[in-house]
N, C-alpha and C positions, 0 to 999 in steps of 0.2 A: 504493500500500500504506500504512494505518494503522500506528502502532505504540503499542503499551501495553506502560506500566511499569506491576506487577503487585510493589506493595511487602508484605511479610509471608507471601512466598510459601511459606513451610515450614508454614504456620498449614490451619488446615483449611479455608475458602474460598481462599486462594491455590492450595493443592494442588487443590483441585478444581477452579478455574480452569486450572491446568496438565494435567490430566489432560484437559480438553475444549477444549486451544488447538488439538488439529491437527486441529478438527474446523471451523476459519477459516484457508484458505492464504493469501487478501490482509490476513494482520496479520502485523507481526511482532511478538514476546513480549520484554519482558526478561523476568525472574523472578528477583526479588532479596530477600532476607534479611539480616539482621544481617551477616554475614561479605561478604555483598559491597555493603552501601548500609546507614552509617549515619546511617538518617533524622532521627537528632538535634543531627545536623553540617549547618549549612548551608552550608559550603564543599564540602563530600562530597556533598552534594543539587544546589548549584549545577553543579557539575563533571562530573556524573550526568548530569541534563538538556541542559546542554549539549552533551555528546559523542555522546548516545545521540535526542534531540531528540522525545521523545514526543509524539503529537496526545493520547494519553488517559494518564492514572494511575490507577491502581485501590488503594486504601491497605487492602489487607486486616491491615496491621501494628496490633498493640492490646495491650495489658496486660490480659489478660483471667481472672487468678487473683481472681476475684472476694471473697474472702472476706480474701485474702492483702492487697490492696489495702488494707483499712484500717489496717494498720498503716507496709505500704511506698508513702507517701502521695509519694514525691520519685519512684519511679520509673515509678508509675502516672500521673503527670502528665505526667514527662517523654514517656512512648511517647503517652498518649491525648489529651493536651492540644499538649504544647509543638510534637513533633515533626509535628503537624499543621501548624500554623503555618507552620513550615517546607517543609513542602511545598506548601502554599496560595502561600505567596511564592515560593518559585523556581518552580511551575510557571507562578505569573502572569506572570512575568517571562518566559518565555520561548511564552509563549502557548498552553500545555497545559492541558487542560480535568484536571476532577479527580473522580474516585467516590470516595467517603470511605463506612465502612461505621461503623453507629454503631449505637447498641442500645433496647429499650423500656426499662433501666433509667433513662433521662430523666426516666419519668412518677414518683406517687409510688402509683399501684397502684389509688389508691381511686376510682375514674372508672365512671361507671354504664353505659357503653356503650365499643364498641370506639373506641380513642383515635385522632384524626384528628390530620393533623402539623401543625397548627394549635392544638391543644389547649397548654393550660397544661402547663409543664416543673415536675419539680419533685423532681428526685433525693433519692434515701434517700441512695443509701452512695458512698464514694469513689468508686468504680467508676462511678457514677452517671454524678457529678459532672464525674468527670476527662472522661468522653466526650462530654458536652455542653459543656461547653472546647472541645474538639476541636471541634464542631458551629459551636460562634460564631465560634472562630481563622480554619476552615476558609470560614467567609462573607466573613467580613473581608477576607482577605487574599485572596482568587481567587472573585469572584464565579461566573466560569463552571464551580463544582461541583455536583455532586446529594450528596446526602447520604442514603445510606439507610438506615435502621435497622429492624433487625433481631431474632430473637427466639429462642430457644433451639434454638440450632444443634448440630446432628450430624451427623457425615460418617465415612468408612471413616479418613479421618487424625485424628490428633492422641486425645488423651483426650476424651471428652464421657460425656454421661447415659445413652447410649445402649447404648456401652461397657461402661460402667460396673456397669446395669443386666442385661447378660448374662454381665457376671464375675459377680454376685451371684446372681444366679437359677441357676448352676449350686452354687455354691457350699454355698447355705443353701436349708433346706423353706421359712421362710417370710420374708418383709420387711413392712416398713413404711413407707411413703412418703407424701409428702405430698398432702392432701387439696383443702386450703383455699387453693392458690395457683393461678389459672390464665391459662392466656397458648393460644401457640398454637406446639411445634415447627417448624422447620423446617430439612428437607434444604437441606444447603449448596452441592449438587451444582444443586439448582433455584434457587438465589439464583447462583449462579455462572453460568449457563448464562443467568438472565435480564439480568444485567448483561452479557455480552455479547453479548445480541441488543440493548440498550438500545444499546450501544455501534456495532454494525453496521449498525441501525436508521437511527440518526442518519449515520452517517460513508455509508452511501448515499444519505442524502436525502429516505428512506420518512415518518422523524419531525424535529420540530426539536429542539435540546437546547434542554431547561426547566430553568434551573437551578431550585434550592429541597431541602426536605428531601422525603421519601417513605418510605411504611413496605413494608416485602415481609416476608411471612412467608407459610409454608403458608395455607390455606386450614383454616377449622375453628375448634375449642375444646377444649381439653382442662385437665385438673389434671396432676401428675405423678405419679398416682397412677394415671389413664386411660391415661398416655405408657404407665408400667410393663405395664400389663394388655396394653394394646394389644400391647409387645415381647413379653410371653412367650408371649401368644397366637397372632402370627406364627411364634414363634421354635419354640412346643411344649414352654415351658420349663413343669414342674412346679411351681415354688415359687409356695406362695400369697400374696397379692400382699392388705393390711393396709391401709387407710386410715388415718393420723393426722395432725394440725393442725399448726399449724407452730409451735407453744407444744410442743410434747413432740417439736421435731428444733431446738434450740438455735443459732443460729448469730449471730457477731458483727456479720453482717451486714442490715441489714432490705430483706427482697427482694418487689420488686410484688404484694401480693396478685391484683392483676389487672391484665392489661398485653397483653391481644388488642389489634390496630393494625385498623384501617381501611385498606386496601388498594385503594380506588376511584382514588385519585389516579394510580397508578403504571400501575394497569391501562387508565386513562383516557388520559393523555397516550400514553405509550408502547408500550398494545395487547398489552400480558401477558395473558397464561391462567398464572392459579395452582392447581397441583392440588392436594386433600386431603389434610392431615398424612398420615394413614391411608392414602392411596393411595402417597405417597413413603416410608410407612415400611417399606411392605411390599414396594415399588420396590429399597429401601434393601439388603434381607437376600436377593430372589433375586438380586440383581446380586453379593453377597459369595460366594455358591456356585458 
């Protein structure tokens, strides 16, 4: 039997990794949060691993108030940068391999084609920044990690866009969303479910582990303005749904004009099928009924 430590588990990839653990009876789970693993203690990491003695860690833990970040610049470091580190070191120590989850805010948007994980880094905002910290600590210090990043997640847990976008479209006749920004959603329940076949994959023998970075996101292209049309379209929501730029929604943050990932590498080594935003979004809402 495997076992994975499943750090940030109250987060919306932890929980959906929780919710699809009994769906592997030869692993055993931890599933730990702030209140029982803090990851920014490395004697409470050390003491961790060794009692509990993990083959894999999955770090779904992240400072992920993106806008909030630029001001609380000590404590977005400490969860996205430092507390990596820290667990890159004690799991090297003790011979546990590691999944780090990490984001396209890396890039800095303006890239003519979908971004390969090889392409130039080159962070806007703290948030950015702090994660690609994380990214280099996370090499440094335990070679044998994957690193995957990721891209506008939503799931039935925690707050996201998704959420957000169906409290508003009941709320009001019309919105306005943004036009000029595009990437590509994706369900966290399929980024969850792929990390561990990656993990099941490997620990039978089927793949070898590659360590290195890798991007996983839905399948597709969208703006957040498609996201929106897309939700109320499935949803049936009435409110008319406004395209505007991202000059007329002010934010102190500068966020990737464009930040689709190239997805060949992941599907390649490790044999994923990723299905269409669009098909997991609409996955997303008969599963909530």
């Amino acid at each position: 039997m495997i076992k994975i430590l499943v750090t940030g588990a109250n987060g919306q990839l932890g929980s959906e990794i929780g919710k699809i653990s009994g769906e592997f009876p030869d692993v055993e789970f931890a599933f730990t949060d702030v209140a029982e693993l803090d990851i920014t203690n490395p004697e409470n990491v050390a003491a961790f691993l060794s009692g509990f003695r993990p083959d894999f860690i999955v770090n779904c833990a992240a400072y992920t108030a993106v806008d909030k970040a630029e001001t609380d610049i000590s404590t977005a470091t400490l969860l996205n940068a430092t507390a990596v580190g820290i667990l890159a070191q004690q799991s090297a120590k003790v011979g546990c391999k590691m999944i780090h989850i990490s984001t396209d805010y890396v890039f800095d948007g303006n890239g003519p084609r979908p971004y390969r994980e090889d392409d130039e880094v080159d962070p806007q905002s703290v948030y950015g920044k702090t994660k690609l910290e994380g990214e280099l600590l996370c090499q440094k210090y335990n070679p044998e990690s994957l690193i995957i990043r990721t891209s506008w997640l939503y799931s039935a847990f925690g707050s996201n866009f998704v959420k957000t976008m169906v409290r508003l479209g009941a709320e009001r006749s019309e919105l306005g969303v943004i036009a000029d920004q595009i990437g590509t959603p994706t369900n966290a329940a399929d980024l969850a479910r792929a990390i561990l076949s990656v993990i099941s994959s490997v620990a039978s023998g089927e793949t070898r582990f590659t360590p290195g970075v890798y991007h996983y996101s839905n399948e597709g292209v969208a703006s957040w303005y498609d996201f929106t049309k897309a939700i109320f379209d499935i949803t049936g929501t009435k409110c008319t749904v406004k395209p505007i730029a991202t000059e007329d929604y002010p934010s102190p943050v500068k966020r990737p004009p464009y930040s689709v990932m190239n997805k060949s590498k992941i599907k390649l080594i490790f044999g994923l099928q990723i299905p269409h935003w669009r098909d997991s979004l609409t996955e997303y809402f008969q599963k909530k009924q």
